[in-house]
N, C-alpha and C positions, 0 to 999 in steps of 0.2 A: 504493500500500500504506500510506504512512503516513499520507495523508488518512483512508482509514477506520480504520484503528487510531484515530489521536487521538482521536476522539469514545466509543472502548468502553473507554478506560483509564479509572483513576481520577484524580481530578482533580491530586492528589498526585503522580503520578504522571509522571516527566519523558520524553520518547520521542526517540530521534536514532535516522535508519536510516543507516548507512555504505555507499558502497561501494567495491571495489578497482578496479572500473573503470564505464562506462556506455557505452553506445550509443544510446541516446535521453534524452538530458540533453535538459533546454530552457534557452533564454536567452529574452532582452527580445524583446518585437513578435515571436514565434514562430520564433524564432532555433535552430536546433539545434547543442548543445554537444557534441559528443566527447572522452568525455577515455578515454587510453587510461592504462595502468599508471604511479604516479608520484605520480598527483593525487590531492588530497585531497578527497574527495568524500563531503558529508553530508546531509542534510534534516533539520532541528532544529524540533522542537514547541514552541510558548511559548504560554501565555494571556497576556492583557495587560489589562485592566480598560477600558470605553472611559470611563470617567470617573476618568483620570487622566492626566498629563500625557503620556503618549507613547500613550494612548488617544487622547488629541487631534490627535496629531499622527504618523500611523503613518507617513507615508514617511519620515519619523527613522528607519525600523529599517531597511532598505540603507545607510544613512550610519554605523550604529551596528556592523552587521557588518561593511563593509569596513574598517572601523578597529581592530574585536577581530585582524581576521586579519592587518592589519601590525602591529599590537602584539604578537598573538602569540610576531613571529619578535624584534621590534624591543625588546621587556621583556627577553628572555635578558640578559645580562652575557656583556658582549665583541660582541655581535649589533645594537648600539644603532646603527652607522653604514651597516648593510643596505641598499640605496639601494632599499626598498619602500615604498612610498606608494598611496596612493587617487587616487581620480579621480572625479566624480561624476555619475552620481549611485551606479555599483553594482560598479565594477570595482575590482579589483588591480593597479600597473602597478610594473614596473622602471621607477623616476626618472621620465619622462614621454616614456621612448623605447618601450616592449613592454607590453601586456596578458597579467598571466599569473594572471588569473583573475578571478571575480564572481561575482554575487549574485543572486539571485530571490525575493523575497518573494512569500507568495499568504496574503491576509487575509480570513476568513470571520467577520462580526459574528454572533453568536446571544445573542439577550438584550441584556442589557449588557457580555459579553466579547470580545476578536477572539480568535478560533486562528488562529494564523500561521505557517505552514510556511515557513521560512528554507531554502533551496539554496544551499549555497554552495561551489565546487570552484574550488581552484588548484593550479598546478602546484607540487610538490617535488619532482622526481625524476625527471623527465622533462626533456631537452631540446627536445623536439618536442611539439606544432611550433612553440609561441614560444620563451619561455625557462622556467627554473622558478628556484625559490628555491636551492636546493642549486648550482647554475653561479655564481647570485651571491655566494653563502658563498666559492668556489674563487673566482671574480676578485678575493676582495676579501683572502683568504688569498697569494693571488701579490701584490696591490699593496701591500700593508701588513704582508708580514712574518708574520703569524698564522697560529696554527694553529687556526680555528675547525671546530667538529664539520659532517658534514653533520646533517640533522634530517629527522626520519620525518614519514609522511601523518599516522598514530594521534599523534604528539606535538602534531603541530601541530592537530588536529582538536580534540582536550582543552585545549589551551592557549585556543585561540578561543574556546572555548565557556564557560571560566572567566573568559577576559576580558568576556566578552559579554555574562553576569550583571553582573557588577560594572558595566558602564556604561549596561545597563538602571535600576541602582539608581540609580546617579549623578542621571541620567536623570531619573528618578521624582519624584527628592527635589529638585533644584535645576533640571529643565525645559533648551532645549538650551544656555542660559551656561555649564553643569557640565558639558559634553561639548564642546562647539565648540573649546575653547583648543587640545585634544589633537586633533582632527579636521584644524584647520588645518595644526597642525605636521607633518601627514604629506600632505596634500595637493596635487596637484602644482598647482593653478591661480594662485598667490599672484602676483597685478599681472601676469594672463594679458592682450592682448586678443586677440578673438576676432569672426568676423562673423556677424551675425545670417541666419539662413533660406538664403543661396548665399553665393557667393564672391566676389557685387559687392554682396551686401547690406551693410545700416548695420557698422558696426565698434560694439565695444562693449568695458570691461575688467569683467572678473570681480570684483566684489567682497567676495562667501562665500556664505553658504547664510543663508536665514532660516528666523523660528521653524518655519515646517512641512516644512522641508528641501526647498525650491523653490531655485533656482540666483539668485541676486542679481548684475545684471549692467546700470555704469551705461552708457547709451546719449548719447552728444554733444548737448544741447538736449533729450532728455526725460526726464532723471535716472534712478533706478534701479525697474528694474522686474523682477520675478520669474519665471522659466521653469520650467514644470511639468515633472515628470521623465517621467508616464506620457504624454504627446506629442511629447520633445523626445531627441535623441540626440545625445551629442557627441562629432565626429570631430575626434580629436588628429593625426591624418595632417594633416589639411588644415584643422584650428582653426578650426574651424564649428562652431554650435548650430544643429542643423538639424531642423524639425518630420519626426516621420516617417510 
């Protein structure tokens, strides 16, 4: 639905479809997502110019969402020690133990603009079947004494989405040195290693993302070389980059 909408709006014209729940969500490599009541579930419309800097460089925009939506929770006042972070190339995770939510971009060039339909659902409000945001508001209200609010799908859907302009801007104007500093601060990979392709393959340590938000990872004797995101998947159970 919102694929053919965005092309009979007007240009002006900004388009998010929400919903309360879904049964045929998609994920990565044809992956299907369920989210049941809880989750924050959107599709957000953007044009992007391809002749400018995150025209150049669009797998920045998964990098660029999963960071609106930890910040979302993580901008509040009192909310700043949240233990939510990214993980890359498109997920949401508790600390580096649960996945509770991600990302899908889908980019159609026409002309010289991309339309980009952004997917992106995590959990708030639901405990199942991973964890959600609102359990870790309460663990962190039992550990520390606080009385933090829980926080809605609709709060946080508007929060991400105002964050998400702003580091598009960021974005535009200073290319990814003006977004990376923040990126990493929430990212769980910092001085990871990790094995290339199985589980007896080369070892390698994480070193961040480059300019077109490929995975930067040095390898023992052949320096640092970059992992494309649309063939590579990475499993934090078992700390593998593995082609899929």
């Amino acid at each position: 639905l919102t694929g053919r909408l965005m092309f009979e709006l007007p240009e002006e014209m900004g388009l998010i479809a929400i919903a309360v729940r879904q049964t045929q969500g998609k994920g990565r490599g044809g992956n299907v997502w369920l989210s049941p009541m809880g989750c924050a579930l959107s599709t957000l419309h953007i044009t992007i110019p391809l002749h400018s800097n995150l025209g150049q460089r669009i797998p920045f925009i998964q990098h660029l969402v999963s960071l609106a939506v930890v910040e979302a929770v993580r901008s509040i006042p009192g909310y700043e020690d949240i233990e939510l972070r990214v993980k890359w190339p498109n997920d949401i995770y508790y600390s580096d133990l649960m996945k509770l939510g991600g990302v899908l971009v889908n980019s159609t060039l026409i002309e010289t603009t991309f339309h980009t339909l952004i997917g992106f659902g995590f959990n708030v409000n639901n405990s199942n079947p991973t964890i959600c945001i609102n359990d870790l508001i309460a663990k962190f209200n039992k550990e520390e004494g606080t009385n933090l609010k829980p926080l809605t799908p609709d709060c946080l859907i508007a929060r991400t989405v105002t964050v998400l302009e702003r580091l598009i801007e960021i974005f535009q104007e200073k290319g990814p040195n003006g977004v990376l500093p923040r990126y990493y601060k929430y990212w769980v990979h910092s001085g990871k290693q990790v094995h290339l392709h199985s589980e007896d393959g080369p070892s390698a340590w994480i070193v961040g993302i480059d300019d077109y938000g490929y995975l930067q990872v040095h390898e023992e004797g052949k320096g640092i070389q970059s992992v494309h995101p649309d063939g590579n998947s990475f499993d934090m159970l078992r700390n593998l980059i593995v082609p899929k």
